[in-house]
C-alpha positions, 0 to 999 in steps of 0.5 A: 500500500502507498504510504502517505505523508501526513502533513498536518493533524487531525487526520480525518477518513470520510468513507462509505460503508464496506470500503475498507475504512476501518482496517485503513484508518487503523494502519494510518493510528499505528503507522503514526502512533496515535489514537484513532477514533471509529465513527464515535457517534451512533444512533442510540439503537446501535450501540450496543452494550459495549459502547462505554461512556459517552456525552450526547451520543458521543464516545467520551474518549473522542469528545475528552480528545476533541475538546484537548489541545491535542489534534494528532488523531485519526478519525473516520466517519461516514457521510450518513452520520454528519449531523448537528450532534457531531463536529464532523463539519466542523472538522471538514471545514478546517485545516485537517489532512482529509481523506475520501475513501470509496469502493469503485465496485457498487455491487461488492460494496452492496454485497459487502454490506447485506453479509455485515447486516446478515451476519451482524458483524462488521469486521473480523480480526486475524485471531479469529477461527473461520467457519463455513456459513450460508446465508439467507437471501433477503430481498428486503435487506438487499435493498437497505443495502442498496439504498445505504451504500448508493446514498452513502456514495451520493454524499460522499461524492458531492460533499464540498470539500477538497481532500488531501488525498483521494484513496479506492478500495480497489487499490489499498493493496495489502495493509499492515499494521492492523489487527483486521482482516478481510471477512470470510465469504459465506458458501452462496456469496455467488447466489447472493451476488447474483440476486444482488446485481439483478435487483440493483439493475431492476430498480436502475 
């Protein structure tokens, strides 16, 4: 993968859901040593019981470091969660290294995001022991992913914002110095593929 010269901090990763930005913004906090913050904001429902502490939906560690002097941090969001609530704005329109990441392929990233929603797990680490599994095809959550990831990229691509660097899945190659890694493909990826494209084609 193409190292990137930071220039100036916070660094901050505008992505689409399913392009890889987690195990991205990762490398770069362990590149650089310093802390990295994961979409530390989240609607009440989904964050689960391990959320921890936090001031109005807010993790407390990013929201303690956010109002510090300190500004050397990796954050990553999506477009979906710029909200009022959030100083996401705030940051994209200030002097930060900004990076947009995204997924060329629509129909992977669909495909991507209906496997996390199915299984309801969003990343895998190296230590995990990988299992064969199947999974049901749901055309209703097909098309929740459809709708997530196409609305995610609308966003994405017509925020007006000049990035710093502008990095694809597609050439992120092998990334170290992170504890993901990519996520086991269930046994009918094909059929689910293949119900995902017809779909997605239907409605465009």
């Amino acid at each position: 993968m193409e190292n990137i010269k930071i220039s100036k901090w916070p660094v901050i990763v505008v992505a689409n859901y399913r392009s890889g930005s987690t195990v991205y913004a990762t490398h770069l906090a362990n590149s650089y040593g310093v802390p990295y913050y994961l979409e530390p904001w989240h609607t009440t429902e989904s964050r689960g019981k391990k959320w921890g502490p936090h001031v109005n939906g807010i993790k407390q560690n990013f929201y303690d470091h956010y109002h510090s002097k300190d500004s050397k941090y990796i954050l990553k969001f999506m477009p979906d969660q710029i909200n009022k609530l959030t100083p996401y704005s705030n940051l994209l329109n200030s002097d930060c290294f900004k990076i947009k990441l995204y997924r060329e392929d629509d129909i992977a990233s669909i495909v991507s995001q209906y496997i996390g929603v199915m299984r309801k797990k969003w990343w895998t680490t190296s230590n995990e022991i990988t299992e064969n599994y199947s999974l049901e095809i749901n055309d209703d959550v097909i098309i929740r992913s459809i709708y997530i990831i196409t609305r995610n990229d609308f966003c994405l691509h017509n925020l007006n914002i000049n990035y710093d660097k502008v990095v694809t899945y597609e050439t992120l190659g092998t990334i170290s110095k992170t504890e993901y890694v990519k996520t086991y493909m269930p046994d009918n990826i094909v059929d689910i593929r293949n119900r995902v494209t017809e779909i997605y084609n239907n409605l465009y």
